[in-house]
C-alpha positions in Angstrom: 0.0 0.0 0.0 1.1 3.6 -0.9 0.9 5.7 1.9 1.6 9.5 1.8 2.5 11.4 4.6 0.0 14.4 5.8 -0.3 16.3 9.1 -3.4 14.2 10.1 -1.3 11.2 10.2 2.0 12.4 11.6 0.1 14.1 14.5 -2.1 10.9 14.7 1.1 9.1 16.4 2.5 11.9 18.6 2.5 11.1 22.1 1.1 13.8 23.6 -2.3 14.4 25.4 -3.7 16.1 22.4 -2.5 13.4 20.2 -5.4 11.3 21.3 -8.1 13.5 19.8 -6.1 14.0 16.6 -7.5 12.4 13.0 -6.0 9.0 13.1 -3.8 7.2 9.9 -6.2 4.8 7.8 -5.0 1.2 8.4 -2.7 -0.2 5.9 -3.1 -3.7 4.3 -0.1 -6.1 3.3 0.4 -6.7 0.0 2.3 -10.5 -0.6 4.7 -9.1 -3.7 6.9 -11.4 -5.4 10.7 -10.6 -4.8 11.1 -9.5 -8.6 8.8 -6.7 -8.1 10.0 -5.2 -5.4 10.4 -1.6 -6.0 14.0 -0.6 -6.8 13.7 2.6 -4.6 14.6 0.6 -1.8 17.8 -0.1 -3.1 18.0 -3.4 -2.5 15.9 -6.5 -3.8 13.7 -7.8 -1.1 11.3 -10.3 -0.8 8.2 -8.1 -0.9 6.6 -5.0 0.0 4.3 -3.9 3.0 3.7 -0.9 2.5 5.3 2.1 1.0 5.6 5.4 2.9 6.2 8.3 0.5 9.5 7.0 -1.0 10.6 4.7 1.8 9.7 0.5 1.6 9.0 -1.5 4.3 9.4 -5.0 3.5 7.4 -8.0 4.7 11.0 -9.2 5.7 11.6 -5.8 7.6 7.6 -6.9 9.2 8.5 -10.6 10.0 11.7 -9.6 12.1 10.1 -7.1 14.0 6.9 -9.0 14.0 9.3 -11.6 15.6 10.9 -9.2 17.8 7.8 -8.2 19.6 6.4 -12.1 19.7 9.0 -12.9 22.2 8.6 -9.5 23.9 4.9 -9.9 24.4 5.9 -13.6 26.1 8.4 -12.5 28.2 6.0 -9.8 29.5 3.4 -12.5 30.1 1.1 -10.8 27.6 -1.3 -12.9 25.0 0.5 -12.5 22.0 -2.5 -11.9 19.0 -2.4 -14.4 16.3 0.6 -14.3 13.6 -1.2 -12.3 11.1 -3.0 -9.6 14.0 0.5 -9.6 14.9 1.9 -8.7 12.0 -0.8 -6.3 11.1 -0.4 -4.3 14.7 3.6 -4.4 13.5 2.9 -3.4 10.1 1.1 -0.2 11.6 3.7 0.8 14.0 6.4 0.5 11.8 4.0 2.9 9.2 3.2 5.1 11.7 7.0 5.6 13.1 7.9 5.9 9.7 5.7 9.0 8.7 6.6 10.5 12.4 10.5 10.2 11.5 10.2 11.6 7.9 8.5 14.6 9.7 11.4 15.3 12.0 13.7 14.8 8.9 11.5 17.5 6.9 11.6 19.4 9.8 15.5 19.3 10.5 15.1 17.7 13.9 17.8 15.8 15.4 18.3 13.6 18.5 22.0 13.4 19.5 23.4 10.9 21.8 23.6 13.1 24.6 20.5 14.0 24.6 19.7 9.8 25.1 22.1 9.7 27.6 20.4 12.8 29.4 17.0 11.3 29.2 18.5 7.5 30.9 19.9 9.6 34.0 16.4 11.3 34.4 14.5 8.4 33.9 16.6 6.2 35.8 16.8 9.3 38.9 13.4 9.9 39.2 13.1 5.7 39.7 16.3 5.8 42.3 18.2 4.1 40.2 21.2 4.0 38.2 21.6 4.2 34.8 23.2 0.1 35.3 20.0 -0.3 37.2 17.8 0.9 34.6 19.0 -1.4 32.3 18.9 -4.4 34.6 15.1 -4.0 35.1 14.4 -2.7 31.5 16.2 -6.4 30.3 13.8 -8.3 33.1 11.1 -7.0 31.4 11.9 -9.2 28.3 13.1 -5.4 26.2 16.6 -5.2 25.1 18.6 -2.5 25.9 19.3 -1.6 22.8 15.9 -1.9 21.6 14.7 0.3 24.7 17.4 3.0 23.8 16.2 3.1 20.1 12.1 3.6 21.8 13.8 6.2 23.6 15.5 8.4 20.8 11.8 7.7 19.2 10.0 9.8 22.2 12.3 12.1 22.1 11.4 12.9 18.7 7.5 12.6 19.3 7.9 14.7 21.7 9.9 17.8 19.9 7.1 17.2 17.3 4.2 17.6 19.0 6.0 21.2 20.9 6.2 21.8 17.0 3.0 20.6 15.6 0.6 20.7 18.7 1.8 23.0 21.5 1.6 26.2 18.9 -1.7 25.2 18.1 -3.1 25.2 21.8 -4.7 29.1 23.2 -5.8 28.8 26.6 -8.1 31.6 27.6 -8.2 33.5 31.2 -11.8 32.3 31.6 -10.8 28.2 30.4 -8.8 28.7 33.7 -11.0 30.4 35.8 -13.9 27.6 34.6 -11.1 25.2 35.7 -9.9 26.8 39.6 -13.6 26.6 39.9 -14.2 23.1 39.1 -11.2 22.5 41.7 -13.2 24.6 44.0 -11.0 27.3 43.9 -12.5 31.1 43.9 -10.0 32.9 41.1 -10.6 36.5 42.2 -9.8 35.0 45.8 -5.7 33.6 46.0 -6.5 33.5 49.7 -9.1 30.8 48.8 -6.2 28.6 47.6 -5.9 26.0 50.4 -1.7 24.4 50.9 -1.1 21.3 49.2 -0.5 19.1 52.1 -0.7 15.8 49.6 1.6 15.1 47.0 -0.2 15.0 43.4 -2.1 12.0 42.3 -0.4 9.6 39.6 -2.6 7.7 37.3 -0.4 4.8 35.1 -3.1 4.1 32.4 -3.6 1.4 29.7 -5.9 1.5 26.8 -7.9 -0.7 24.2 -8.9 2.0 21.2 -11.6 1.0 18.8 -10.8 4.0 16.1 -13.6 5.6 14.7 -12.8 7.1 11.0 -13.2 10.8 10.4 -16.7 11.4 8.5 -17.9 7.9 9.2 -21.3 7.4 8.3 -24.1 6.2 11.0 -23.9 2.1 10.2 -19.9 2.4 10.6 -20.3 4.7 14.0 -22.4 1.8 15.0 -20.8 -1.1 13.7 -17.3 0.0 15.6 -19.3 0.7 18.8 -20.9 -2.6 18.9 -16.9 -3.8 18.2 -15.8 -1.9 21.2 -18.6 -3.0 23.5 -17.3 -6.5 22.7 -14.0 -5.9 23.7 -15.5 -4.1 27.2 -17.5 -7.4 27.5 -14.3 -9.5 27.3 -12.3 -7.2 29.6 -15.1 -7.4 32.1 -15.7 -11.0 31.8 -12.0 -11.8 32.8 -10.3 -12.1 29.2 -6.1 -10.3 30.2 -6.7 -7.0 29.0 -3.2 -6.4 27.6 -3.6 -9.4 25.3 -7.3 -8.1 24.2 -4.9 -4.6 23.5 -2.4 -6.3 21.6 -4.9 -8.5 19.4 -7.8 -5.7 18.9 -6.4 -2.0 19.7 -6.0 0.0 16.9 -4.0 2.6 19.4 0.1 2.9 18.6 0.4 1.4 21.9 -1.2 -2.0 21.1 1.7 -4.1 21.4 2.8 -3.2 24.6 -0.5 -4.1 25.9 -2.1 -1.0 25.4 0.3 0.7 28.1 0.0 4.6 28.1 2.5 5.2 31.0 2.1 7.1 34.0 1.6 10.5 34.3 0.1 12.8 37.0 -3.8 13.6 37.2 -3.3 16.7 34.9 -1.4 15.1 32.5 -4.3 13.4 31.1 -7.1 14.2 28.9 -10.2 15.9 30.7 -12.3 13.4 29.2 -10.2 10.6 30.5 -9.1 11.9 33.6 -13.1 12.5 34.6 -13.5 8.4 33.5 -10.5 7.3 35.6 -11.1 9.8 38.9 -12.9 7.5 41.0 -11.9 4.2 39.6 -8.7 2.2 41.6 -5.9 0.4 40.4 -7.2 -2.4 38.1 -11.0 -1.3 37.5 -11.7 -0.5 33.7 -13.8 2.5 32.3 -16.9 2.3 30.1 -16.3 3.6 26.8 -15.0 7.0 26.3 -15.7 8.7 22.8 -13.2 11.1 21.7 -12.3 12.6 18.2 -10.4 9.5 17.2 -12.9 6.7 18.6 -13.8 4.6 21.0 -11.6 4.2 24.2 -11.6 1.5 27.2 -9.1 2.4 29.7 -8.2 0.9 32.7 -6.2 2.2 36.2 -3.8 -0.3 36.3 -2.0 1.8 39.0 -2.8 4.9 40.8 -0.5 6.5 43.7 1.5 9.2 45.2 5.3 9.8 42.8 6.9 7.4 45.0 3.9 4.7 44.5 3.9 5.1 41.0 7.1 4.3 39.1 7.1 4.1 35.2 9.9 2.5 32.9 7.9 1.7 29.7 9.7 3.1 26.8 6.9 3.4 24.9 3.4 5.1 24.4 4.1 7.9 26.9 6.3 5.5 29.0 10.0 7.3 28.3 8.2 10.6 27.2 6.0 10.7 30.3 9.0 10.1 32.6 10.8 13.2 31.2 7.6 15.5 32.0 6.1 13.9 35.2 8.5 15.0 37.6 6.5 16.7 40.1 7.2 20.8 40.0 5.7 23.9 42.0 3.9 25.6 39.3 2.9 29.7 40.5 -0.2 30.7 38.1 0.1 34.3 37.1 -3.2 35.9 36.6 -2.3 38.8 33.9 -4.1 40.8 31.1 -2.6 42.8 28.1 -4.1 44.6 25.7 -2.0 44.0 22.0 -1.3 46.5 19.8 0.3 44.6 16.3 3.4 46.4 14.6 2.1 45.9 10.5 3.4 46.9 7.4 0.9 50.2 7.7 2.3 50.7 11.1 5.0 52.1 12.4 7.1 51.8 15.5 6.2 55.4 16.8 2.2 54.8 15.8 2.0 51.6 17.6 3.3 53.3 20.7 0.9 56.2 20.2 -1.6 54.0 20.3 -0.9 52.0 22.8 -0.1 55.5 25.0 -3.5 56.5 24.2 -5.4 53.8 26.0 -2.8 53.6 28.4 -4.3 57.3 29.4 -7.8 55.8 29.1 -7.0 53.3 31.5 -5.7 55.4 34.0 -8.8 57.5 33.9 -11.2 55.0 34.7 -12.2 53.1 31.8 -13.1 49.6 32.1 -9.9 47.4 31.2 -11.9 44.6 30.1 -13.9 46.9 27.5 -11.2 48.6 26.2 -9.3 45.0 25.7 -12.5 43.8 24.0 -12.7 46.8 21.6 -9.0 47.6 20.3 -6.7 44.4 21.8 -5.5 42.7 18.7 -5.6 39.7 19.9 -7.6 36.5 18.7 -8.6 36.1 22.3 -9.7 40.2 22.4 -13.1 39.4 22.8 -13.2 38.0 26.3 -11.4 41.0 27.4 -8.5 39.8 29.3 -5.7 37.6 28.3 -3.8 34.8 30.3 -0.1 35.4 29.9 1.4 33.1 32.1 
């Protein structure tokens, strides 16, 4: 299958909260091709293609090896592995969807030196009280080589400087988003005082997941036929069947193959929409389905703790990404409004200033701040009259 790289589906693997909601990569099919026909882009005869992504092959070889790989991973980690054809399928996707993410960072000139790996092993291994020889014992009893742990890493690394590229930009949080939210936290945002000291350390969820994707622009009878799909899956979750095999069998998530493992991450490093699904559940209870913009999702708690109850090697899926970011940290909110007065090619310097002096001497007489931001700010956000800036 020919499959051509677009922002949808490079964002569609990007581990990132935001990534979950993104449009997701249709699914590609094998296609058995004798050896002779194997495309000479590669640069090599092979014995068959896959799949090819833009200009790059992947050969059923390159999926048998890996599909191989991951058999004996899945066993060590005392996971169901799917059937050799699922198996291959939930490889075949991977390897697509690492493939498009890696072409990105290439388009995008972004690198991920050696140091920067060996950075992110002291963190990860610090923040578990190990050391980095430690880490790698314990990474190797989970049936992962080292070297295969190291190459996930460099991966999220990469994920994760595209999605500050592609996603972060992308994201405008209003002054009244996080008012609505102190609120819902019972907190009174015109009253600091109101803000009680954290006596608890925060709450860790480590989360896994069985996704049930949902095509963008799906007609009604495929809405329903992939619900009924995912209600089967939450039947044989509930009934007893290992949910990490039902993951790696049935999940159309990036994630699938290490049994749907998401990683741990504090409370507020997960989605609203799963965080309100997860809140009152404890370790090992499952959700009912959560619809988001990519489908259908079953998650379940399979740990949930203070930092020091909640430890997180998995290299994958949020694993290596999440310990980099999940380091707990005194955050002081700034509440802050500006008015914006652009610089433009019909501007100048000392007529931006002019203006801006001119409702600066508004302000100062009485005017309302909030009107005055809601009639000249230039600013897409301008119309709620104030501005969080940081």
């Amino acid at each position: 299958m020919q499959v051509r790289r677009s922002k949808q589906a490079v964002a569609s693997g990007i581990v990132a909260v935001s990534a979950l909601f993104s449009s997701g990569l249709a699914w590609a099919q094998t296609q058995e091709a004798p050896a002779e026909q194997a495309s000479e882009r590669s640069g090599q005869f092979v014995d068959g293609i896959a799949a090819v992504v833009e200009t790059q092959v992947i050969t059923l070889r390159q999926v048998d090896v890996e599909a191989q790989r991951v058999g004996k991973q899945l066993k060590a980690q005392n996971i169901p592995a799917p059937d050799q054809q699922v198996l291959r399928l939930q490889v075949l996707q991977r390897l697509i969807d690492e493939t498009l993410q890696e072409q990105e960072g290439d388009r995008l000139g972004i690198t991920i030196s050696d140091a920067e790996i060996s950075d992110a092993v002291e963190l990860i291994a610090g923040r578990n009280q190990l050391t980095s020889e430690q880490l790698q014992l314990e990474i190797q009893k989970t049936g992962i080589e080292w070297s295969d742990y190291l190459k996930s890493l460099r991966h999220d690394l990469l994920l994760d400087q595209l999605r500050q590229r592609m996603v972060d930009g992308r994201i405008n949080i209003s002054d009244s988003e996080i008012d609505s939210f102190l609120r819902s936290q019972g907190i009174d945002p015109d009253q600091p005082e109101s803000v009680s000291p954290v006596t608890d350390g925060p709450v860790y969820f480590e989360l896994a997941q069985i996704l049930v994707r949902v095509p963008e622009n799906a007609d009604t009878a495929t809405e329903a036929g992939l619900r009924t799909k995912a209600e089967g899956l939450l039947a044989q979750v509930r009934s007893g069947a290992d949910f990490a095999g039902i993951a790696a069998a049935s999940s159309d998530g990036s994630e699938a193959l290490e049994g749907g493992a998401l990683g741990t991450r504090p409370a507020e490093g997960w989605p609203d929409l799963f965080l309100q699904a997860i809140q009152s559940l404890q370790a090992g209870q499952v959700t009912d389905l959560v619809r988001s913009g990519v489908g259908y999702h079953i998650l379940k708690v399979v740990n949930r703790g203070t930092p020091d109850e909640a430890q997180d090697l998995s290299p994958r899926a949020g694993g290596a990404a999440a310990a980099l970011d999940s380091g707990e940290m005194l955050v002081t909110q700034t509440h802050a409004r500006h008015i914006l007065v652009k610089l433009s090619q019909i501007r100048s310097d000392e007529q931006a200033l002019e203006r801006i002096t001119q409702l600066q001497g508004r302000l100062s007489h009485g005017e309302s701040f909030e009107e005055i931001a809601r009639n000249y700010s230039e600013d897409s956000s301008a119309p709620q009259g104030e501005i969080w800036a940081g």
